[in-house]
Structure formats: structure tokens, C-alpha cells
PDB file of N, H, CA, C and O in Angstrom:
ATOM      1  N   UNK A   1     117.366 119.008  83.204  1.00  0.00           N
ATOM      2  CA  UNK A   1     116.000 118.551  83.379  1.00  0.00           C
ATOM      3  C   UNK A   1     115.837 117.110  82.904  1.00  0.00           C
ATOM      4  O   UNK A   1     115.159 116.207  83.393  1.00  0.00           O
ATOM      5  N   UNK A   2     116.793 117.122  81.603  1.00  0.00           N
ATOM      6  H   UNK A   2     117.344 117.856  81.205  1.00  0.00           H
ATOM      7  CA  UNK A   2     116.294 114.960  81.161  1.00  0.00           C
ATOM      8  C   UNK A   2     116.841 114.374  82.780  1.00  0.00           C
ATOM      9  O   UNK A   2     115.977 113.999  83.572  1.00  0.00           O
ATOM     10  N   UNK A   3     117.539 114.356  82.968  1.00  0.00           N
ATOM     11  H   UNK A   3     118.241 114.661  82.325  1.00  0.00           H
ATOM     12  CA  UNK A   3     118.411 113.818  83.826  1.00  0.00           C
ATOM     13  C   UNK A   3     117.545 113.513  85.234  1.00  0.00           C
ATOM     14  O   UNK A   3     117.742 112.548  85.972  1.00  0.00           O
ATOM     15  N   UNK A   4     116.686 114.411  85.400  1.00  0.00           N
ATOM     16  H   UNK A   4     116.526 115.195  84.800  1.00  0.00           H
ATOM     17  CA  UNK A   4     115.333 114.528  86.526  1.00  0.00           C
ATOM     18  C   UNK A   4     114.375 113.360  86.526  1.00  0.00           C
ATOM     19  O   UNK A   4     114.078 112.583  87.433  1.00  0.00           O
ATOM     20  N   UNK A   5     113.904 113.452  85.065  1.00  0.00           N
ATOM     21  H   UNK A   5     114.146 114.083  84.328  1.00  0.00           H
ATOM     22  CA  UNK A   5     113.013 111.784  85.397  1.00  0.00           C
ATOM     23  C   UNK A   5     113.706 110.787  85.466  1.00  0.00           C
ATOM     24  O   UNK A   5     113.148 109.968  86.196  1.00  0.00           O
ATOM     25  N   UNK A   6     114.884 110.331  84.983  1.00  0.00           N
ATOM     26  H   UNK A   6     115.338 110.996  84.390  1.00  0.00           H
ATOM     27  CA  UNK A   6     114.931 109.104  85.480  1.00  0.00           C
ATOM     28  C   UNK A   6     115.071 108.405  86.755  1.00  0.00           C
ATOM     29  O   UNK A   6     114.639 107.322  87.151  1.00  0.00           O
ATOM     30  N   UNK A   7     115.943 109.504  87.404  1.00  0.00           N
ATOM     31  H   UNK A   7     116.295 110.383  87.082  1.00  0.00           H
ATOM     32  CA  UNK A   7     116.415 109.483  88.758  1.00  0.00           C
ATOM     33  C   UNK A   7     114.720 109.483  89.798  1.00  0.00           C
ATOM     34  O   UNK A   7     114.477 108.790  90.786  1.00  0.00           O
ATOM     35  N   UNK A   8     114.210 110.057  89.418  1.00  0.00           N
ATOM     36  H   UNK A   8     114.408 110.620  88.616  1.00  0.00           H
ATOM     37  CA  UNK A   8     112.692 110.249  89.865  1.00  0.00           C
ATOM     38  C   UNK A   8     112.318 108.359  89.541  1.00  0.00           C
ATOM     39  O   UNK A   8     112.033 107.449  90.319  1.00  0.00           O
ATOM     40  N   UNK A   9     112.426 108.385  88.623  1.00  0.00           N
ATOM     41  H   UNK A   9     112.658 109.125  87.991  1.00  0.00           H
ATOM     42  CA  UNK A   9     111.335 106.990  88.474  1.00  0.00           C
ATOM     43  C   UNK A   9     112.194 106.116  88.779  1.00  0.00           C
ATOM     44  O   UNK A   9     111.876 104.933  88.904  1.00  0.00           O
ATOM     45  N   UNK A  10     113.162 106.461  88.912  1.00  0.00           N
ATOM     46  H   UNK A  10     113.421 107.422  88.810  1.00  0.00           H
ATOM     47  CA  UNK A  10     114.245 105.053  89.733  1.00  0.00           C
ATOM     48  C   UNK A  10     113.552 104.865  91.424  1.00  0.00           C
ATOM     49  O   UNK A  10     112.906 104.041  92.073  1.00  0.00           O
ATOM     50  N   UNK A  11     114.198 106.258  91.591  1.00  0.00           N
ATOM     51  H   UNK A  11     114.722 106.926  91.064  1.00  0.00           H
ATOM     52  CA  UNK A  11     113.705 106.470  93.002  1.00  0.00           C
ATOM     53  C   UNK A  11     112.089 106.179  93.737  1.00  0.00           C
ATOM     54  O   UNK A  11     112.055 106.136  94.967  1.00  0.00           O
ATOM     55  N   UNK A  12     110.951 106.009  93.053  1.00  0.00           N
ATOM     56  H   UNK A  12     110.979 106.043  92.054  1.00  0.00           H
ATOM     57  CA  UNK A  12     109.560 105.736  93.131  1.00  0.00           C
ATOM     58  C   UNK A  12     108.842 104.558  92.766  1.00  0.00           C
ATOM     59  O   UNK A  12     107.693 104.175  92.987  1.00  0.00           O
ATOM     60  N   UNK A  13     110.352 103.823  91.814  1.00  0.00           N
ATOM     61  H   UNK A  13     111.285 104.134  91.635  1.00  0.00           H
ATOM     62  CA  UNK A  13     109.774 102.451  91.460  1.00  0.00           C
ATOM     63  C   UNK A  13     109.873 101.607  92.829  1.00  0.00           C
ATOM     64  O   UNK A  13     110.564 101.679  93.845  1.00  0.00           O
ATOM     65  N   UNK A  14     108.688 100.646  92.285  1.00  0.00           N
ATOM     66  H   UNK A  14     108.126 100.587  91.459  1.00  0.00           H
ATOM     67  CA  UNK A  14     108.761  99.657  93.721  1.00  0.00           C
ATOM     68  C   UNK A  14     108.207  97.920  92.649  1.00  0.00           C
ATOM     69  O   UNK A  14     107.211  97.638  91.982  1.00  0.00           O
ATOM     70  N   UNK A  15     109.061  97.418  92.891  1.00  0.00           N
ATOM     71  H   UNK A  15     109.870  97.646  93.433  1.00  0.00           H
ATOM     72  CA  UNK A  15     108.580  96.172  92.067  1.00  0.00           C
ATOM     73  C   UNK A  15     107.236  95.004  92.281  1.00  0.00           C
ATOM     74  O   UNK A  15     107.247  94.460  93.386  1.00  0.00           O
ATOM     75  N   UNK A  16     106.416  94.700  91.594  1.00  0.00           N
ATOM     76  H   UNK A  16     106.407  95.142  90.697  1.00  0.00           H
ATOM     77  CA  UNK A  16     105.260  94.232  91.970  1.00  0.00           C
ATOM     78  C   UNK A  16     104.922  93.287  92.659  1.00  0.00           C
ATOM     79  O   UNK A  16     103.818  93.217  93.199  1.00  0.00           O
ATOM     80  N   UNK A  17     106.106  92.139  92.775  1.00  0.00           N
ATOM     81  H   UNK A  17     107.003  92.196  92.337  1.00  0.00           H
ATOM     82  CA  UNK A  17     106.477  91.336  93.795  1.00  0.00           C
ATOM     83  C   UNK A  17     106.380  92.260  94.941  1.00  0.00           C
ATOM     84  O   UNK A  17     105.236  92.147  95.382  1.00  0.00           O
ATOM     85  N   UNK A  18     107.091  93.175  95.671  1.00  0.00           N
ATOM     86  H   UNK A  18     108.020  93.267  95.313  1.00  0.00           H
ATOM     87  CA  UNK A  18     107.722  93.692  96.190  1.00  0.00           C
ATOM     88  C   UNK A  18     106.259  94.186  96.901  1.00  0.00           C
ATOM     89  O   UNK A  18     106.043  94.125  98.111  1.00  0.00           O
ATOM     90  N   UNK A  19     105.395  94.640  95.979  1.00  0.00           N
ATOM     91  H   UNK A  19     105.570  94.689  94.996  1.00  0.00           H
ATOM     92  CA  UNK A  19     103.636  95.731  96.633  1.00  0.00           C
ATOM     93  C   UNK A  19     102.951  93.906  96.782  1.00  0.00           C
ATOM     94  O   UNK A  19     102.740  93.664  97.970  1.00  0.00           O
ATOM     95  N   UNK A  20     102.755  93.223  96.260  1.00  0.00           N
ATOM     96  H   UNK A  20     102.927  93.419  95.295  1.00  0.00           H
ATOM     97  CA  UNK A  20     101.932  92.050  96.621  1.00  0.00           C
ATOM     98  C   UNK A  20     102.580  91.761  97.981  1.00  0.00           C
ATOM     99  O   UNK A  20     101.782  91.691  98.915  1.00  0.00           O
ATOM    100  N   UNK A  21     103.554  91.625  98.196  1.00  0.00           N
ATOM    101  H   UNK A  21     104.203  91.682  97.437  1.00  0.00           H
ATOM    102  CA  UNK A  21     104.278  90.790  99.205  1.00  0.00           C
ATOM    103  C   UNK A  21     103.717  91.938 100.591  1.00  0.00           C
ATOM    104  O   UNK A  21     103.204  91.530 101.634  1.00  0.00           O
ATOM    105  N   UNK A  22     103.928  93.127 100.319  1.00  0.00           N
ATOM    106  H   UNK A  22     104.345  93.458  99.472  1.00  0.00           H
ATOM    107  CA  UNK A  22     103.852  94.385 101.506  1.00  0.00           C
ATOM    108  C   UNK A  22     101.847  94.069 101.685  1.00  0.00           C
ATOM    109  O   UNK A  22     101.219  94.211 102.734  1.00  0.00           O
ATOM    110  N   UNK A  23     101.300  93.665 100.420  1.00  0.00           N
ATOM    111  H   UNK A  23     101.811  93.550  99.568  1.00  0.00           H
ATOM    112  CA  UNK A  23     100.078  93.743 100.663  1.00  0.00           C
ATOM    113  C   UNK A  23      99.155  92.529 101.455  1.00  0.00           C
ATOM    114  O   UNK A  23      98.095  92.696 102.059  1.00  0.00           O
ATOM    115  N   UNK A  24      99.818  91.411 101.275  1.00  0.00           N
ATOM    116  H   UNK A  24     100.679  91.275 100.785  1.00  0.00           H
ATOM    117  CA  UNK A  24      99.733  90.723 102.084  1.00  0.00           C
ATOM    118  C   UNK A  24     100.428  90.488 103.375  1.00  0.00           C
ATOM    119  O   UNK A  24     100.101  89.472 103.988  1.00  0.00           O
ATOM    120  N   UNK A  25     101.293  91.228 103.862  1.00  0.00           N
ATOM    121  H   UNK A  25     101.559  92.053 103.364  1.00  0.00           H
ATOM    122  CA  UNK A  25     102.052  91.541 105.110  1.00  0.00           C
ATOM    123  C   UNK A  25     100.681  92.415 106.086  1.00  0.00           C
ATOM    124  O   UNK A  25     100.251  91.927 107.131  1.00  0.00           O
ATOM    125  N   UNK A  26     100.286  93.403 105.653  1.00  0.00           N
ATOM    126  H   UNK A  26     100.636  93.800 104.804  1.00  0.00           H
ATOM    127  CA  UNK A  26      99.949  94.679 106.412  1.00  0.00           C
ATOM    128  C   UNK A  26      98.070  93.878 106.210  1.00  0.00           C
ATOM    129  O   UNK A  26      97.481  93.466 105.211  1.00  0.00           O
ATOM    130  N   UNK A  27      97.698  93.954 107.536  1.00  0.00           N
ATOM    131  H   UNK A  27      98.177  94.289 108.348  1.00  0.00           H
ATOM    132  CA  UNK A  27      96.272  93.354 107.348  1.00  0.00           C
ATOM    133  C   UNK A  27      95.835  94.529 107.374  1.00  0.00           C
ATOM    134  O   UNK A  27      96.331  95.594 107.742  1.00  0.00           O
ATOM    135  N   UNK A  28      93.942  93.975 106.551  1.00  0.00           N
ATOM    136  H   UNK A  28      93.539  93.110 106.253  1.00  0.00           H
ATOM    137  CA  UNK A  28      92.717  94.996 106.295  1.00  0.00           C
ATOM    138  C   UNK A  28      92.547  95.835 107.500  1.00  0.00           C
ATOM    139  O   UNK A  28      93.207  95.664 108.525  1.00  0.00           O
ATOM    140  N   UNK A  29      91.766  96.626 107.367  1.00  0.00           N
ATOM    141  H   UNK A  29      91.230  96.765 106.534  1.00  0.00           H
ATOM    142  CA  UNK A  29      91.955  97.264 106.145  1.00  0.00           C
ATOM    143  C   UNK A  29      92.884  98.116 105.890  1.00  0.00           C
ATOM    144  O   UNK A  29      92.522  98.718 104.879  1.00  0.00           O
ATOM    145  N   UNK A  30      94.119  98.597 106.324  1.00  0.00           N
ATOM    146  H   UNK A  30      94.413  98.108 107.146  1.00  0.00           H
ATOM    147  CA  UNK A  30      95.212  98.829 106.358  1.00  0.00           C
ATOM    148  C   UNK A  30      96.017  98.823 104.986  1.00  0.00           C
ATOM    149  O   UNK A  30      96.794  99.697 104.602  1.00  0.00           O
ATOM    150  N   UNK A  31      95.645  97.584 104.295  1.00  0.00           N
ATOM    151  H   UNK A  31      95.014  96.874 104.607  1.00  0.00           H
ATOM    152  CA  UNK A  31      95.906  97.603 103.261  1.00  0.00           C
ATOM    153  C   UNK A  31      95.893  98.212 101.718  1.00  0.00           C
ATOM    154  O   UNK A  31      96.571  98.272 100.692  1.00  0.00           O
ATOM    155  N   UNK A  32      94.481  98.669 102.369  1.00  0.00           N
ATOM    156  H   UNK A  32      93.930  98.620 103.202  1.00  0.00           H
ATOM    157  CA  UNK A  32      93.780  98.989 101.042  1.00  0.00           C
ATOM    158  C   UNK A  32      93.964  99.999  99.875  1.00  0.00           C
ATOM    159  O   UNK A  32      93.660 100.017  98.682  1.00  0.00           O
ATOM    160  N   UNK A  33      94.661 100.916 100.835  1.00  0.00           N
ATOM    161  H   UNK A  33      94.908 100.901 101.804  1.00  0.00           H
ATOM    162  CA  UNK A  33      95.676 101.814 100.023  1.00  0.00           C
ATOM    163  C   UNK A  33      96.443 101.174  98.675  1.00  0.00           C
ATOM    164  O   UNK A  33      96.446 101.561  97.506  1.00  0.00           O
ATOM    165  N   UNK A  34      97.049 100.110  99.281  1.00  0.00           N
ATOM    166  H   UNK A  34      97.047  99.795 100.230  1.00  0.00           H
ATOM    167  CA  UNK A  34      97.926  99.510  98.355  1.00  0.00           C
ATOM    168  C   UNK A  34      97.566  98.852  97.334  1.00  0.00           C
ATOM    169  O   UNK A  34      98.066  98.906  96.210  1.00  0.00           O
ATOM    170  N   UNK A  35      96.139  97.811  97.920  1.00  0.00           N
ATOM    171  H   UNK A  35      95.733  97.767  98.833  1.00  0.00           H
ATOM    172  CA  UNK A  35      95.407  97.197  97.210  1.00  0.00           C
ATOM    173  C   UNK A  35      94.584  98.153  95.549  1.00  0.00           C
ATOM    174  O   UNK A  35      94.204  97.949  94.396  1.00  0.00           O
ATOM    175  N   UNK A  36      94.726  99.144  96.528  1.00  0.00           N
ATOM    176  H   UNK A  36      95.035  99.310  97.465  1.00  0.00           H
ATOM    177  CA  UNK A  36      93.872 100.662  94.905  1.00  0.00           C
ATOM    178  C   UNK A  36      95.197 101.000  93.571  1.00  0.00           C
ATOM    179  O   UNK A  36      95.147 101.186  92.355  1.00  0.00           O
ATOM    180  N   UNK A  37      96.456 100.938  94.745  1.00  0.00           N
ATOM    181  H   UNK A  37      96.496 100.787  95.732  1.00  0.00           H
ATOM    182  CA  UNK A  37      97.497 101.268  93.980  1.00  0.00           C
ATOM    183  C   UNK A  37      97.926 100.046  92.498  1.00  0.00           C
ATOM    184  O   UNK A  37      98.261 100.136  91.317  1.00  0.00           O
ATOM    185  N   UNK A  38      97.681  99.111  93.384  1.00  0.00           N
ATOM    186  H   UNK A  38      97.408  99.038  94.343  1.00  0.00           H
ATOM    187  CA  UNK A  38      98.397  97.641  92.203  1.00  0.00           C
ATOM    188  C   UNK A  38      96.870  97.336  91.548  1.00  0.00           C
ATOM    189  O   UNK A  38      96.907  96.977  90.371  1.00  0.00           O
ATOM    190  N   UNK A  39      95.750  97.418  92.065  1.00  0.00           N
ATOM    191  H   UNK A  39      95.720  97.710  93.021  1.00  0.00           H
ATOM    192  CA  UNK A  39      94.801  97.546  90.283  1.00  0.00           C
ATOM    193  C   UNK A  39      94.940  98.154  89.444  1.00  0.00           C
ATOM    194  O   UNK A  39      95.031  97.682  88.311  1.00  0.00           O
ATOM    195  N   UNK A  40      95.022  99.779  89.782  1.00  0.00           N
ATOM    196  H   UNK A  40      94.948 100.163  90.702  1.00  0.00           H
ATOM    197  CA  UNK A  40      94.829 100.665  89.195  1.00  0.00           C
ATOM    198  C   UNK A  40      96.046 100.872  88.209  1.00  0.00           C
ATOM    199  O   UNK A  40      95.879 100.873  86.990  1.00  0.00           O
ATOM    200  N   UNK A  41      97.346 101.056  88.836  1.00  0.00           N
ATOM    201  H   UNK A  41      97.482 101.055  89.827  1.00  0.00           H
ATOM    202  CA  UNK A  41      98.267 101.158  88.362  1.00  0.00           C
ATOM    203  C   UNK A  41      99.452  99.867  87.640  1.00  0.00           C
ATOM    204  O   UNK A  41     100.165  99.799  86.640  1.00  0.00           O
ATOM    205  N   UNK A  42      99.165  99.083  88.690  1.00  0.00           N
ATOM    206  H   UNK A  42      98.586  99.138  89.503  1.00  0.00           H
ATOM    207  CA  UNK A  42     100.137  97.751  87.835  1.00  0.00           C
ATOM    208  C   UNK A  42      99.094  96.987  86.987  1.00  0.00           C
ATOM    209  O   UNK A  42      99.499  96.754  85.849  1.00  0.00           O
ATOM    210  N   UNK A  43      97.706  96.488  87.297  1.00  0.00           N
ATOM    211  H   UNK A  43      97.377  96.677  88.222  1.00  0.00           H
ATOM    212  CA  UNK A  43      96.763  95.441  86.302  1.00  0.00           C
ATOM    213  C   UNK A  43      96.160  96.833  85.641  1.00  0.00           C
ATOM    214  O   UNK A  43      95.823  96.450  84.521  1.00  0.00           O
ATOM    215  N   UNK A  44      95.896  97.998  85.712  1.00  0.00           N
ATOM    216  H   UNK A  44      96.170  98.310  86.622  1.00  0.00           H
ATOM    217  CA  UNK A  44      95.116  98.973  85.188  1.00  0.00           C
ATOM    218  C   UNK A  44      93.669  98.416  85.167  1.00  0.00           C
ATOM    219  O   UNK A  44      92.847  98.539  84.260  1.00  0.00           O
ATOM    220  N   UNK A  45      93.566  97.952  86.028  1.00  0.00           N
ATOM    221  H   UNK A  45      94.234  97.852  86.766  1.00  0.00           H
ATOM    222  CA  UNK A  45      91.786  97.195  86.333  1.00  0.00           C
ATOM    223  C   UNK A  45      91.393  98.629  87.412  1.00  0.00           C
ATOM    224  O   UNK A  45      91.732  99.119  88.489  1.00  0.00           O
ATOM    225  N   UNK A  46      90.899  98.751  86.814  1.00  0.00           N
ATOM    226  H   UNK A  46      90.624  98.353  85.938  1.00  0.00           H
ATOM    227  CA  UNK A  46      89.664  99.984  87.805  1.00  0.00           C
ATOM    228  C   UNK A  46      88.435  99.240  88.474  1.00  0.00           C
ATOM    229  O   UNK A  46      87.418  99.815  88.860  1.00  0.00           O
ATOM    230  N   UNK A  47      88.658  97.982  88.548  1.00  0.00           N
ATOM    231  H   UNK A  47      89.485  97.515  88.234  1.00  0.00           H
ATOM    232  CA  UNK A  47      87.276  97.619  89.410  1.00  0.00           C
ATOM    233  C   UNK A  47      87.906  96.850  91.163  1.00  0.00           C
ATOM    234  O   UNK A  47      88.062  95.658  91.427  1.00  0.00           O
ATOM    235  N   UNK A  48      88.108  97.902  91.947  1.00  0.00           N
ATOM    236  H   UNK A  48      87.981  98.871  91.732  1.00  0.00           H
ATOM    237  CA  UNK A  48      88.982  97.348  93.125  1.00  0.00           C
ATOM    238  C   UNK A  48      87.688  96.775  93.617  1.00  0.00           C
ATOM    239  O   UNK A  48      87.931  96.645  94.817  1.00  0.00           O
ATOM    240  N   UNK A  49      86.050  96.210  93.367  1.00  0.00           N
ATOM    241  H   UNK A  49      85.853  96.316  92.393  1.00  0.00           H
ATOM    242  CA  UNK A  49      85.864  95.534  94.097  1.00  0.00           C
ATOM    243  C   UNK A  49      86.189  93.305  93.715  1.00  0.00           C
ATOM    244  O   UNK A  49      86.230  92.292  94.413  1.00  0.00           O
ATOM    245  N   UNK A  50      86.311  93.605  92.395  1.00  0.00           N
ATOM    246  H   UNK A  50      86.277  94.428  91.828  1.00  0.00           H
ATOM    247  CA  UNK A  50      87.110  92.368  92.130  1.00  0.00           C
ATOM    248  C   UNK A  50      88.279  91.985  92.794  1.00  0.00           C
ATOM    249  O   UNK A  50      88.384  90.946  93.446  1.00  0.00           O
ATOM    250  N   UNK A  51      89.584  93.222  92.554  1.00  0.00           N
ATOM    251  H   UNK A  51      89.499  94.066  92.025  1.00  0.00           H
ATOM    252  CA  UNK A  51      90.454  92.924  93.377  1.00  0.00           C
ATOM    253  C   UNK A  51      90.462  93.190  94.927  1.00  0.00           C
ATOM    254  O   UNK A  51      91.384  93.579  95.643  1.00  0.00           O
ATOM    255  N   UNK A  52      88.963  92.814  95.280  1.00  0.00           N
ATOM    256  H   UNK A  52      88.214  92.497  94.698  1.00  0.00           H
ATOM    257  CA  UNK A  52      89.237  92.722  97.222  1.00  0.00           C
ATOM    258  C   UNK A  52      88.800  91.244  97.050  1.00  0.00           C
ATOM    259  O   UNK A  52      89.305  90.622  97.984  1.00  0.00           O
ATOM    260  N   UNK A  53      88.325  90.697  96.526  1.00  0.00           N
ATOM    261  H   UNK A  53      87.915  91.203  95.767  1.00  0.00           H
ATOM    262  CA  UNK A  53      86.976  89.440  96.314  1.00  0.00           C
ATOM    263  C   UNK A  53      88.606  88.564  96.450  1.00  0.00           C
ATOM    264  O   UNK A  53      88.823  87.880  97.451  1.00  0.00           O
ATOM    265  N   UNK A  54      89.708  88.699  95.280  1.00  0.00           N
ATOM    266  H   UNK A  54      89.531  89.254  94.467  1.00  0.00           H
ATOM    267  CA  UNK A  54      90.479  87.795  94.666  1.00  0.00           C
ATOM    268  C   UNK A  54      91.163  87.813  96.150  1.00  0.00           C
ATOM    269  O   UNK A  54      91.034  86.895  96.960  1.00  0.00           O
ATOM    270  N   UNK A  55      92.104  89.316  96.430  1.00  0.00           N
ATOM    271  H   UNK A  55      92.208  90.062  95.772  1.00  0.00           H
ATOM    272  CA  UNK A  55      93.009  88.711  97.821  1.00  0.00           C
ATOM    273  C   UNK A  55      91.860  88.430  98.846  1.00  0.00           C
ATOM    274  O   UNK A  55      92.547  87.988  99.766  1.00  0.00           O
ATOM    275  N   UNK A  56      90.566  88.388  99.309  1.00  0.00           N
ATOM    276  H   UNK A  56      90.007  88.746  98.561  1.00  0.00           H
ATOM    277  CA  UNK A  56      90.039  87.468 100.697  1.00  0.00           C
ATOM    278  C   UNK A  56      90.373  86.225 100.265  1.00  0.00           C
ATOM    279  O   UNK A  56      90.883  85.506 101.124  1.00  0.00           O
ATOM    280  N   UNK A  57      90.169  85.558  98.689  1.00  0.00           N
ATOM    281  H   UNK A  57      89.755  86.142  97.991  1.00  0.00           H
ATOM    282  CA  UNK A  57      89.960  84.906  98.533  1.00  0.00           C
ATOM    283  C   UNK A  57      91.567  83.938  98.862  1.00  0.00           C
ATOM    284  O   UNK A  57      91.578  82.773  99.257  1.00  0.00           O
ATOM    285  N   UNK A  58      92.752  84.743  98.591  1.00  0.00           N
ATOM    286  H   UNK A  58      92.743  85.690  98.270  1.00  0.00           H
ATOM    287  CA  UNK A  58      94.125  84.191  98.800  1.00  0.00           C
ATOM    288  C   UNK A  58      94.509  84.125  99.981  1.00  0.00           C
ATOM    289  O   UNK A  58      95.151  83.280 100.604  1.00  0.00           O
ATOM    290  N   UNK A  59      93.988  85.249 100.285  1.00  0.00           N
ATOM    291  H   UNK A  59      93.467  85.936  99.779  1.00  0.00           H
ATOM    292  CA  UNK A  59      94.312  85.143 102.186  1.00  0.00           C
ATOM    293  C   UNK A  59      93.439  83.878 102.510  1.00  0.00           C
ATOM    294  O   UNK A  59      94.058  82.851 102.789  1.00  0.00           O
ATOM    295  N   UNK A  60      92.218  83.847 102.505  1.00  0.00           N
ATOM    296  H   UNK A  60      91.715  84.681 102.279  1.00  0.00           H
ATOM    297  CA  UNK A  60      91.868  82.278 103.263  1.00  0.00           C
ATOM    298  C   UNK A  60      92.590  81.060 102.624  1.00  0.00           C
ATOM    299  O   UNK A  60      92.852  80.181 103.445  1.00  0.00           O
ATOM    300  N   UNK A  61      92.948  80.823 101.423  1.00  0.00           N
ATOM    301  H   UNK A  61      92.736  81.537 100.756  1.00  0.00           H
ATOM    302  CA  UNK A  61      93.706  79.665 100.825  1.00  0.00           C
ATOM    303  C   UNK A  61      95.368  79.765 101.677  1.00  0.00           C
ATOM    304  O   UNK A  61      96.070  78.768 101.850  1.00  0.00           O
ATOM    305  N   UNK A  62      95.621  80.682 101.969  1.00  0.00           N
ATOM    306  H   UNK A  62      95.051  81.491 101.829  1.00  0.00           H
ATOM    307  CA  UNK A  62      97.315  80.660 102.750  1.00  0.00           C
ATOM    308  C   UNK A  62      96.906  80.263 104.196  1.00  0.00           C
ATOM    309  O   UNK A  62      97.719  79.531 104.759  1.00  0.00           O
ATOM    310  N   UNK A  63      95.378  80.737 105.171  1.00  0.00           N
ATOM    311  H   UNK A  63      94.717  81.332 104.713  1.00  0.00           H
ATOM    312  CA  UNK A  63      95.490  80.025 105.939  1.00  0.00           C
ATOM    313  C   UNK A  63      95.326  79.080 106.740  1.00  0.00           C
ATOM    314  O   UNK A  63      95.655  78.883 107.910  1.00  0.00           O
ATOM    315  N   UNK A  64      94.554  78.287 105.666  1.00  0.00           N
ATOM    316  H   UNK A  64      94.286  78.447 104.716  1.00  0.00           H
ATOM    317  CA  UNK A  64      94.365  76.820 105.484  1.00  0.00           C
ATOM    318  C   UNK A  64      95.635  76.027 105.902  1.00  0.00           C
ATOM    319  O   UNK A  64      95.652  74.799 105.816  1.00  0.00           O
TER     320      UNK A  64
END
């Protein structure tokens, strides 16, 4: 059974580079899944309407 989580959390990790990069790949709202996942879980910010405000706000600065 030790031997179970690690292999588990090896297998489920995804690096945060790795979810920003997929989250700006996949347009709205399509995204948003992901967008709930990296507040909640990577910044532990529970307020996903900040983090929609911040990426519109990156997406229009990239396509400038």
C-alpha cells in the first residue's frame, strides 16, 4: 500500500508551467475547467472570478 501513493502522485502530477501553458492553448470557455483547477489547487485562491479578470487580461497583452 506505501508504494501506491507515490506512483499515484507521480502519475497525476502535471507541472504548473505545463497547466498555464495548456490554459492558454485551449480557448474560453473551454478552458475554464483548468482555469478552477490552478486557483484552487496550485495559488489556493478560491476567488476564480479574479483569476478570469487576470488571464483576459494576459490574453489581450499577448495579442497586441
Amino acid at each position: 500500500m506505501n508504494e501506491l501513493v507515490p506512483m499515484w502522485e507521480k502519475k497525476i502530477y502535471v507541472p504548473e508551467e505545463e497547466l498555464l501553458q495548456k490554459i492558454k492553448e485551449i480557448p474560453c470557455p473551454n478552458n475554464l475547467e483548468m482555469i478552477f483547477i490552478y486557483a484552487t489547487f496550485v495559488k489556493r485562491d478560491h476567488s476564480l472570478i479574479l483569476m478570469l479578470v487576470e488571464l483576459m487580461e494576459l490574453n489581450s497583452i499577448s495579442t497586441l
